[in-house]
PLY file of the C-alpha trace (Angstrom):
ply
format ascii 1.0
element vertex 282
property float x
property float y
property float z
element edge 281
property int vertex1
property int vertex2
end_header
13.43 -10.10 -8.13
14.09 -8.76 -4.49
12.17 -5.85 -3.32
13.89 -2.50 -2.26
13.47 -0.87 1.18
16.27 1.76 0.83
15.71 5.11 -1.15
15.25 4.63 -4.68
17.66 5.31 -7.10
15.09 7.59 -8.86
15.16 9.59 -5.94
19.15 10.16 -5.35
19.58 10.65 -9.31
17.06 13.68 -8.55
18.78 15.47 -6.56
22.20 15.06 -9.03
20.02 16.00 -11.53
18.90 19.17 -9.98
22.34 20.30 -9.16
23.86 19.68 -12.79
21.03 21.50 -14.23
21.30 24.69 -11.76
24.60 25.13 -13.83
23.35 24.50 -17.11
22.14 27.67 -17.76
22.83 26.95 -21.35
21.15 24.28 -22.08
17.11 25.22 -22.99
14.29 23.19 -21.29
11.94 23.61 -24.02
11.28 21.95 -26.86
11.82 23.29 -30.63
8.90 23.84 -32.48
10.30 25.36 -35.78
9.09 22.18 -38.64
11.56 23.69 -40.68
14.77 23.20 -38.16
14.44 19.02 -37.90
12.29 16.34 -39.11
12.35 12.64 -38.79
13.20 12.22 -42.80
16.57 10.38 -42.64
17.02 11.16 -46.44
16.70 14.70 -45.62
19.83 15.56 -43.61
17.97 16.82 -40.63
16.57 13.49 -39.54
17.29 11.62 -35.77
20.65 10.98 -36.85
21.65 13.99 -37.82
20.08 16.20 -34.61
23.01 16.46 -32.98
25.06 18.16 -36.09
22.60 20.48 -36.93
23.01 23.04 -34.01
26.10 23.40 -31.29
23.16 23.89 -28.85
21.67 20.32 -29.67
24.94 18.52 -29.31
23.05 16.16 -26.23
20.66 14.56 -29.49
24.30 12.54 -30.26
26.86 12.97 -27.03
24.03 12.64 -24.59
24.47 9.63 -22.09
20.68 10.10 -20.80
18.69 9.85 -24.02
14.84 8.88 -24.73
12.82 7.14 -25.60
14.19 3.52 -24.15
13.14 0.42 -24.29
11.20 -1.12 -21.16
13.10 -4.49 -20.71
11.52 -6.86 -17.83
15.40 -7.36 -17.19
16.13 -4.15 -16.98
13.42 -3.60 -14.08
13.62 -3.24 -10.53
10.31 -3.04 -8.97
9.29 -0.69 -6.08
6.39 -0.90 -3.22
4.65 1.77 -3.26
0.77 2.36 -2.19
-1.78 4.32 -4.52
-1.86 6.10 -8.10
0.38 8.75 -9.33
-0.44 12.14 -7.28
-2.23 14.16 -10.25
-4.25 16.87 -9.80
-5.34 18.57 -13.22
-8.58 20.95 -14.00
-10.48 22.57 -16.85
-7.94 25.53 -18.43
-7.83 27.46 -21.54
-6.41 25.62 -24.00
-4.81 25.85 -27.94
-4.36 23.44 -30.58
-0.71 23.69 -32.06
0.38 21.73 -35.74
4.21 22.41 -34.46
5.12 20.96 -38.04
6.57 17.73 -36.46
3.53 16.92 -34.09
0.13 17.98 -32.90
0.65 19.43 -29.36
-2.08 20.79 -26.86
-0.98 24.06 -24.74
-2.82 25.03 -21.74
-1.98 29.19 -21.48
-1.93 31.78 -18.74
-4.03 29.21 -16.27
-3.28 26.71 -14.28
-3.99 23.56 -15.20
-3.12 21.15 -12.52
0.06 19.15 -11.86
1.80 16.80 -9.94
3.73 15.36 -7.26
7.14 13.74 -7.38
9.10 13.26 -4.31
7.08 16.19 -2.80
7.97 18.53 -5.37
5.00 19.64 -7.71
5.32 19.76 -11.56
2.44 21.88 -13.61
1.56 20.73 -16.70
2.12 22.82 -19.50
1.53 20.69 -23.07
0.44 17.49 -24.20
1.74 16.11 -27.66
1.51 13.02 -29.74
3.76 10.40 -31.19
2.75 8.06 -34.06
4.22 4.89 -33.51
5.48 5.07 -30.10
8.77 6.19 -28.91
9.32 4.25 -25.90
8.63 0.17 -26.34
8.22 -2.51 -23.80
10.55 -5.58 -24.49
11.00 -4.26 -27.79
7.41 -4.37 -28.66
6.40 -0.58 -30.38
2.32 0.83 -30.08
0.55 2.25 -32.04
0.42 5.94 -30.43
2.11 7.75 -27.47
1.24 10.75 -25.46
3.49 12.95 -23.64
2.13 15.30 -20.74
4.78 17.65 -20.10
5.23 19.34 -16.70
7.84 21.50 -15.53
9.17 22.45 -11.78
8.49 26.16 -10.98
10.47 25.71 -7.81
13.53 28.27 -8.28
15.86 25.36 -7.05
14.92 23.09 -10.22
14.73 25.68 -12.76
14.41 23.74 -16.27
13.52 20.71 -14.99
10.71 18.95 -16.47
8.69 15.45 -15.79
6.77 14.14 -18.56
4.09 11.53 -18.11
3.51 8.99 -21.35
0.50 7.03 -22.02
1.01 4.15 -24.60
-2.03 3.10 -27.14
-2.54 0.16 -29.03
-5.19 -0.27 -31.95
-8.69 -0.81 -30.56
-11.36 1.19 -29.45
-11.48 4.92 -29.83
-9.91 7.12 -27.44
-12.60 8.94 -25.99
-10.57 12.45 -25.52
-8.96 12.57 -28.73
-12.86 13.34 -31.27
-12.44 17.15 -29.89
-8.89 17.50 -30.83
-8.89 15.78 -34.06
-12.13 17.96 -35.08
-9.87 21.64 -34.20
-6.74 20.64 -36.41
-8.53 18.90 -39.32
-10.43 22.13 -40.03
-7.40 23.62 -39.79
-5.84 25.60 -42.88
-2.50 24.18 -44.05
-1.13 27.73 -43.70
-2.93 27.87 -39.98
-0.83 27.23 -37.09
-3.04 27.92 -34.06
-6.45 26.87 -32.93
-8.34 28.43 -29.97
-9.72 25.02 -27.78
-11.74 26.91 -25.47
-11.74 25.55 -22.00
-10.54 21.87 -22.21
-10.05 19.10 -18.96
-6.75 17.73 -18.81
-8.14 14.69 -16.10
-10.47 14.01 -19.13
-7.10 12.35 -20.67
-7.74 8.89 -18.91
-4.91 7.01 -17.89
-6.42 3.89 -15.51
-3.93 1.79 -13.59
-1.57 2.01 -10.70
1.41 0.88 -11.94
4.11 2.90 -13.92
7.80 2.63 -14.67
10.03 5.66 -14.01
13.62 6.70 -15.02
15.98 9.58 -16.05
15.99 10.63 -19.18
15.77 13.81 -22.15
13.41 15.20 -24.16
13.03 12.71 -27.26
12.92 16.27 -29.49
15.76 18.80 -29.72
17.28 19.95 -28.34
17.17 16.43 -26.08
17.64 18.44 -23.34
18.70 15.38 -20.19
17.44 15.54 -16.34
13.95 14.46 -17.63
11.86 12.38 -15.43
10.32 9.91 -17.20
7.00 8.22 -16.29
5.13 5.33 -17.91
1.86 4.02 -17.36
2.09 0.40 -16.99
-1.47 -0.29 -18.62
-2.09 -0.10 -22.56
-4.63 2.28 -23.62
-6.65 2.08 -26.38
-6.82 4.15 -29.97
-8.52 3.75 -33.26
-6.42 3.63 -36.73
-8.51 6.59 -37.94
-7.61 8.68 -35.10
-3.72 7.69 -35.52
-4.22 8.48 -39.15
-6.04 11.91 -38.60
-2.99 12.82 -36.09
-0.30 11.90 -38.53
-2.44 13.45 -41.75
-2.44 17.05 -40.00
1.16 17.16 -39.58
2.90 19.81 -41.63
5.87 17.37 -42.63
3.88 14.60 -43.93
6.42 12.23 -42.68
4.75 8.61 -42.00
5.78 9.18 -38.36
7.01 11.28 -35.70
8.88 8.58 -33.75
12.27 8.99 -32.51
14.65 5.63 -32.20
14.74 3.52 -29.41
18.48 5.16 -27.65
21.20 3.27 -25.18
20.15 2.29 -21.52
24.06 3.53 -20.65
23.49 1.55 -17.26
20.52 3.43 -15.78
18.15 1.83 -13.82
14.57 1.40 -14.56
11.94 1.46 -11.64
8.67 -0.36 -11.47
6.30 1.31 -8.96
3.10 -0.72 -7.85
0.94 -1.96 -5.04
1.32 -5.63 -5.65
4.89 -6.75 -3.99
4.97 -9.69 -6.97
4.52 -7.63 -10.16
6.42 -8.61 -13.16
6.52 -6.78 -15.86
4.76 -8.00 -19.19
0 1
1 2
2 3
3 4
4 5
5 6
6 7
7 8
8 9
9 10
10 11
11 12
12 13
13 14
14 15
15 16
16 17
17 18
18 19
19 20
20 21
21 22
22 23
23 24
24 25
25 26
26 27
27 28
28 29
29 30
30 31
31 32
32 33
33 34
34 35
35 36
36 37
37 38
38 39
39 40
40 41
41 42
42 43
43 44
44 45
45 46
46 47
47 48
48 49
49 50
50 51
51 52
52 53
53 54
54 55
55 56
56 57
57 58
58 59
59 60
60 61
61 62
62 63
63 64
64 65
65 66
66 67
67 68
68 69
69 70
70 71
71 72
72 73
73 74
74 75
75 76
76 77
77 78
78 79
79 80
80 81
81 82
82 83
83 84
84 85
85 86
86 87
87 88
88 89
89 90
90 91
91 92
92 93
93 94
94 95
95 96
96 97
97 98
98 99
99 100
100 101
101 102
102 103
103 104
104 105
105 106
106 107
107 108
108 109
109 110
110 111
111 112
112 113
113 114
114 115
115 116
116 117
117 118
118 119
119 120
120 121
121 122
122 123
123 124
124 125
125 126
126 127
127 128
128 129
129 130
130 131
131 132
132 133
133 134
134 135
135 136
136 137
137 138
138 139
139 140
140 141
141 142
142 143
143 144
144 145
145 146
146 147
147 148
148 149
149 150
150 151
151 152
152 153
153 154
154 155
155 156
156 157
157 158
158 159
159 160
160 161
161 162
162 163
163 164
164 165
165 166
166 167
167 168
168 169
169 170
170 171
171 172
172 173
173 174
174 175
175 176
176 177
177 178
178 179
179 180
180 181
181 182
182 183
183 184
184 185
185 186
186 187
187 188
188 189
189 190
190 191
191 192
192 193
193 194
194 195
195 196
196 197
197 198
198 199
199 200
200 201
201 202
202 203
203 204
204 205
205 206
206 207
207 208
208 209
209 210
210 211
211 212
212 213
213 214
214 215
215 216
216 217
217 218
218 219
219 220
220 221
221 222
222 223
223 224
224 225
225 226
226 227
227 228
228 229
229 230
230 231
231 232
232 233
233 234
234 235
235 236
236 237
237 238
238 239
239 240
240 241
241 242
242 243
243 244
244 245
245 246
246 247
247 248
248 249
249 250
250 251
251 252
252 253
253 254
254 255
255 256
256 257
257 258
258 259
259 260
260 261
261 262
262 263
263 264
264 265
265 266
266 267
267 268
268 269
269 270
270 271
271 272
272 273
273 274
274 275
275 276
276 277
277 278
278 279
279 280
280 281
């Protein structure tokens, strides 16, 4: 597996992203949080399969070419030199607990919350959500739990572009960040939506490691909005089946999980960055 010395292909993809989505003032950057518009019930004719027939505006769930989650093949890889961790910078904010019908999401409001760096340009994180199994798998191999940290550009010049960081769990030890979280929505009503958080830490969300994989993909919700960057942490955290279960249990759709399918590659190249020059994927 030979090394690469000339600009990534992350990095050139970028800037065609940033173009095509300057004129895509149609397509929405956000995701849907209406439990009533989708689900992931195939039996109920709004499930992953049907996304892209249920609304003109989510037509990229099914025509897309740039769709997540993917699978991480070691085949598919091409690793990348690259000295020290992901550039994150995140602090204590104001925070709510959201049951958004198909997931549990975390919103950090009217603060800043930290952010960070990709190619010199600075995302801010906005939400963090959770999917029970994962979405994304690593030579077809699914985990128990994944966690999305969504940022998004506030740079004019990449308006409604967004970089998402996931964190993949396996059964094990409890995560320590997740006791807080799963306390809020448990008390929650079934008719309550919202939950005040108070002030909570973002960098208490531990992530460990300095590997990650990167590529270009979509939101794995609708409206599967494409020109996502996608980053991975390499290393396999830790959660316990009760907290999976609690996450799953407080969902208003009472679906067994919250997982979109594993979509086509279509050609795109996944990158590898590290420290180690001889790192091969596991």
């Amino acid at each position: 597996m030979k090394h690469q010395s000339k600009p990534s292909f992350v990095s050139v993809f970028l800037i065609f992203a940033v173009v095509f989505l300057s004129y895509s003032a149609s397509v929405s950057a956000q995701e849907v949080e209406d439990e009533r518009e989708f689900d992931y019930l195939e039996s109920s004719g709004k499930g992953p399969k049907q996304w892209g027939d249920l609304k003109k505006e989510w037509a990229a769930c099914k025509n897309g070419s740039l769709q997540s989650p993917i699978d991480m093949s070691s085949r598919r890889v091409k690793v990348i030199r690259k000295s020290g961790e992901l550039k994150k910078r995140y602090k204590p904010c104001h925070a709510i607990a959201k049951n958004r019908g198909h997931d549990i999401s975390l919103e950090w409001l009217n603060c800043d919350a930290g952010s960070i760096k990709i190619n010199g340009t600075e995302f801010f994180l906005q939400q963090a959500h959770w999917h029970s199994p994962s979405e994304h798998t690593i030579n077809g191999r699914r985990y128990a739990l994944e966690l999305h940290m969504v940022h998004q550009s506030k740079d004019d010049k990449m308006k409604n572009n967004l970089a998402v960081i996931g964190l993949l769990y396996k059964f094990g030890a409890p995560d320590a960040f997740l006791p807080q979280l799963i306390s809020n929505i448990t008390s929650m009503a079934d008719n309550e939506k919202e939950k005040e958080m108070g002030v909570i830490d973002p960098s208490l969300i531990k992530m460990g490691g300095k590997k990650y994989y990167r590529y270009m993909g979509s939101l794995t919700v609708p409206p599967c909005t494409e020109g996502v960057i996608w980053t991975l942490n390499k290393k396999i955290r830790t959660v316990s089946r009760g907290q999976v279960q609690a996450l799953r249990k407080a969902v208003h759709d009472y679906a067994k999980s919250n997982a979109r399918p594993v979509q086509p590659l279509n050609h795109r190249q996944i990158e590898l960055y590290g420290p180690k020059t001889r790192d091969v994927p596991n």
